[in-house]
NUNU-224886 format. One line per 10 residues: number of its first residue (from 1); for each residue x, y, z of N, C-alpha, C. Coordinates in steps of 0.1 Angstrom, whole numbers. Atoms other than C-alpha are relative to their C-alpha. Layout:
% NUNU-224886
NUM	X:Y:Z:X:Y:Z:X:Y:Z ~ ...
***
This chain:
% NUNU-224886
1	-6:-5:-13:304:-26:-828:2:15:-2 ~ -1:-15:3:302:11:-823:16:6:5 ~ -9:-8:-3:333:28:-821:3:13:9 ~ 2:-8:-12:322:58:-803:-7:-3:12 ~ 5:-2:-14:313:56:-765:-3:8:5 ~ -8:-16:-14:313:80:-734:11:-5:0 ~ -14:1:-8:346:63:-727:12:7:-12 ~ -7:-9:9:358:76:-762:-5:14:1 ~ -1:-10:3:341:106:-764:2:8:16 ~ -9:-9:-10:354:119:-727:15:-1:-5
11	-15:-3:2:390:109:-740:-1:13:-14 ~ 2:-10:15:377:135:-773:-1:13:7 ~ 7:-12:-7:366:161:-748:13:7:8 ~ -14:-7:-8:402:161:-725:11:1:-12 ~ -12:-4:9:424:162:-760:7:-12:2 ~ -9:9:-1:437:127:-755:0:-8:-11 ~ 0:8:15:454:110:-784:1:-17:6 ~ 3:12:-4:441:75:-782:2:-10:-14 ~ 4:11:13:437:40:-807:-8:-8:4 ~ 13:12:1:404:19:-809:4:-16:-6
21	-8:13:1:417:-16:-807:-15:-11:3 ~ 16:12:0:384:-44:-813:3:-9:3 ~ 1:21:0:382:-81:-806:-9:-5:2 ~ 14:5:-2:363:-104:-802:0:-5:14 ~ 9:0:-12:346:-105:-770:1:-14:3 ~ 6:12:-5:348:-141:-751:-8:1:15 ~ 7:-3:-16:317:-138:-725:0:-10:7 ~ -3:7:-10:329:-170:-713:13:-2:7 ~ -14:-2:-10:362:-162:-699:-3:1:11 ~ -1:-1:-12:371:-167:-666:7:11:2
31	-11:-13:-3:394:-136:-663:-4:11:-15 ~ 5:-8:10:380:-111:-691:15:9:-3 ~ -14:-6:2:412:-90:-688:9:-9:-7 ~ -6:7:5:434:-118:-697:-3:-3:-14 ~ 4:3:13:415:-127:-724:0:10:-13 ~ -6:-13:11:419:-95:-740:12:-2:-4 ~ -14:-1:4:454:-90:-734:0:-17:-14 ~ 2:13:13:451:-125:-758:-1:3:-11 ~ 8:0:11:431:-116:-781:3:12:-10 ~ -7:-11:2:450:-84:-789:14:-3:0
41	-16:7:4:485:-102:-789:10:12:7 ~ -6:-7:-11:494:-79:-760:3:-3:15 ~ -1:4:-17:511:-85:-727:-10:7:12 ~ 11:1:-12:487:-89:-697:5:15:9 ~ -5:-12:-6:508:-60:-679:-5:13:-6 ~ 5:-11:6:496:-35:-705:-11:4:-2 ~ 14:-3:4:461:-45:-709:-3:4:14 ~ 2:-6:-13:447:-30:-680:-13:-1:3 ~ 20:3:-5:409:-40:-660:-1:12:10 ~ 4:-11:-10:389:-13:-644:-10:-12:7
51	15:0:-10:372:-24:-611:-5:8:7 ~ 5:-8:-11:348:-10:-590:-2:-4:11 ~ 2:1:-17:351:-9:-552:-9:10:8 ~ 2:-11:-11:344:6:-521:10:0:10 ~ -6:-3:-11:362:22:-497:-10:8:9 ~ 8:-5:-13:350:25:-462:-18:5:-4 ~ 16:-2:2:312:24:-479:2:10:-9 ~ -3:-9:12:324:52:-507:4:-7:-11 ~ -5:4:12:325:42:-546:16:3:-4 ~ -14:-3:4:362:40:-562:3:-11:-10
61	-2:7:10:375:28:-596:15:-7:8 ~ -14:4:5:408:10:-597:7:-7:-14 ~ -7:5:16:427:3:-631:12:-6:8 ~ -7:3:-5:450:-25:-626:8:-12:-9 ~ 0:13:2:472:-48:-648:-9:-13:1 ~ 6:15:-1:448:-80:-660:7:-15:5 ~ -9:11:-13:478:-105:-643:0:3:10 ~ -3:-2:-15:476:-90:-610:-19:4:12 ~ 11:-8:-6:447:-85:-585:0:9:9 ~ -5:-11:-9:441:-57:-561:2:-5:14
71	1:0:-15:452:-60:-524:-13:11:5 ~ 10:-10:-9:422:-46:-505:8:10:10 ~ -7:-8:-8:444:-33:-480:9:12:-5 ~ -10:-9:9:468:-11:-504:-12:8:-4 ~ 14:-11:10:433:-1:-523:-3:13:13 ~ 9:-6:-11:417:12:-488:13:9:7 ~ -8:-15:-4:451:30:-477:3:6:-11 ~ -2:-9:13:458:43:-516:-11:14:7 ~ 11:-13:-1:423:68:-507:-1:5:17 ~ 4:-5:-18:431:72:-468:-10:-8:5
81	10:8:-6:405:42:-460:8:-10:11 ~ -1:11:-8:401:14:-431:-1:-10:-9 ~ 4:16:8:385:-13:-456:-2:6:-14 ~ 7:3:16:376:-19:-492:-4:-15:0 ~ 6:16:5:360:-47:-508:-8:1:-12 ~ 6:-4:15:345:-50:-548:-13:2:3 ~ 13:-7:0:316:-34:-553:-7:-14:-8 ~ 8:11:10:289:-61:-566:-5:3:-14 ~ 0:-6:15:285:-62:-605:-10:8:-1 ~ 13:-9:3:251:-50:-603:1:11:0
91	3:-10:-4:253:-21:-583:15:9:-13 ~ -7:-9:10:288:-13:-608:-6:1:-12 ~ 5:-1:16:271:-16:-638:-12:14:4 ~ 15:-15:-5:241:9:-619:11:12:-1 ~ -12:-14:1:271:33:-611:7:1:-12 ~ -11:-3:12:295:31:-642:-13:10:-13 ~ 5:0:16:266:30:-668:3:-6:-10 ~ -10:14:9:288:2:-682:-9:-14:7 ~ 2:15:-3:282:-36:-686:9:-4:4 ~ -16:7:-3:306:-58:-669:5:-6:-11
101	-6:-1:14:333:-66:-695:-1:13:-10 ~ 1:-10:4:327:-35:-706:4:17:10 ~ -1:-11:-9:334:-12:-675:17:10:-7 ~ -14:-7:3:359:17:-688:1:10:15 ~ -3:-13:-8:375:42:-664:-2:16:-6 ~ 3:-11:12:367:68:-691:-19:0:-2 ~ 10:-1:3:331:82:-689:-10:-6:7 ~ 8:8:-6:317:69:-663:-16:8:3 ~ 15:-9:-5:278:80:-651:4:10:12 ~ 0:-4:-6:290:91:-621:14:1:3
111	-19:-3:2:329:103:-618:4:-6:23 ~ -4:3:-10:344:86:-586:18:4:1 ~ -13:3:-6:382:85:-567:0:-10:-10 ~ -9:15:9:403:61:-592:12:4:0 ~ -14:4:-1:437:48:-587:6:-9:-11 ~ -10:7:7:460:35:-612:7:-8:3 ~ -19:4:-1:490:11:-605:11:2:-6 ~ -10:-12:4:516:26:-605:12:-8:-12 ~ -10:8:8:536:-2:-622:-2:-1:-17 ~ 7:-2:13:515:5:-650:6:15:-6
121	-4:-18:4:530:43:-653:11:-1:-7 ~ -13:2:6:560:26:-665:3:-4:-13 ~ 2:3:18:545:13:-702:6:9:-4 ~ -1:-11:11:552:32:-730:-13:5:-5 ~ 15:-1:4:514:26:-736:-8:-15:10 ~ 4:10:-4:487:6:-722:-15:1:-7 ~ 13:4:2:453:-9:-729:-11:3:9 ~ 6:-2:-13:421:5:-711:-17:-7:-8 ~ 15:0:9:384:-8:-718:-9:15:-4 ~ 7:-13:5:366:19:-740:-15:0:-1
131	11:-2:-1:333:15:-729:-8:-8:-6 ~ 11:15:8:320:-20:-748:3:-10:5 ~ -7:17:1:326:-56:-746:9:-2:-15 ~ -10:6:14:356:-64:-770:1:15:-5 ~ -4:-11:5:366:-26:-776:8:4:11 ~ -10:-1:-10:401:-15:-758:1:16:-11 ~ -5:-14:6:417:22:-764:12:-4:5 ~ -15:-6:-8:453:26:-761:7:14:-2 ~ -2:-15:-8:469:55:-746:12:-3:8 ~ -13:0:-9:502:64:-727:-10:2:13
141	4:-1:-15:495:63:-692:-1:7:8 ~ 0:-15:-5:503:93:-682:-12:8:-3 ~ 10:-4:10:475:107:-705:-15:-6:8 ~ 15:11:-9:447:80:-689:2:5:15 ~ 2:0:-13:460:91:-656:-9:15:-2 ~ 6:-16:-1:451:133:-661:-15:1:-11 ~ 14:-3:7:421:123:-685:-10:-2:15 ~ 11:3:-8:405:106:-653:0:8:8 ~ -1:-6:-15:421:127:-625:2:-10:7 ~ -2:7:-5:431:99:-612:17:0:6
151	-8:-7:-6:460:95:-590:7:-19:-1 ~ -12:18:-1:492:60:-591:4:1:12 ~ -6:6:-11:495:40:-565:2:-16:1 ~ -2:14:-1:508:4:-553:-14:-5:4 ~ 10:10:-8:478:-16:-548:-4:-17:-10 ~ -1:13:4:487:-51:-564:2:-6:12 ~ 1:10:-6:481:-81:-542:17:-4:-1
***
């Protein structure tokens, strides 16, 4: 498993101190998030899943606690939208440059709007995928928010 990514080497590029945290990969999980937080002997609230949406027909990441899912409605007013709805794996994996199970917020092909949960600002650290299957970075939150440009907001279901 390679250690270096884009999703590491953009956190190398903004100066952010990170830790490369491995496991092993189950590609049969029903919840891939969860399964981490597991498999890393870390609470679900810390490990944190990037999806990709849309709002109002525009790309947009959201990082969000692996226990919780997004309210569409919160997601689509977090960026000033009418609607959201997930983007289909394909077209995210065409946009990220990532495999699903592997989608980081860090390094993407093409840099979109991403939202945090804000509930998540309140770790001391959290878990983000670094750009593989079964490779996490952890990072204060704060840190993952100004690496992405990204901005915290409520949008838990």
């Amino acid at each position: 498993m390679a250690k270096s990514t884009r999703a590491t080497q953009a956190l190398d590029k903004a100066k952010v101190a990170y830790t490369v945290v491995a496991y092993e990969y189950d590609p049969d999980a029903d919840r891939i998030g969860m399964a981490a937080a597991e498999a890393i002997g870390e609470p679900a609230s810390r490990v944190l899943k990037t999806l990709m949406a849309e709002v109002d027909g525009k790309a947009v990441c959201v990082v969000l606690p692996s226990d919780h899912e997004v309210s569409m409605k919160k997601l689509a007013a977090a960026f000033g939208g009418k609607s959201a709805n997930m983007m289909k794996p394909a077209a995210a994996e065409k946009h990220t440059g990532y495999v699903v199970g592997g989608i980081s917020p860090f390094g993407q092909r093409k840099a979109v709007p991403t939202v945090i949960e804000e509930s998540a600002m309140g770790e001391p650290y959290v878990f983000m995928n670094g750009g593989q299957r079964g490779l996490q970075v952890r990072l204060a939150p704060a840190d993952a928010l100004a690496a992405i440009g990204a901005k915290a907001a409520a949008v838990i279901a």
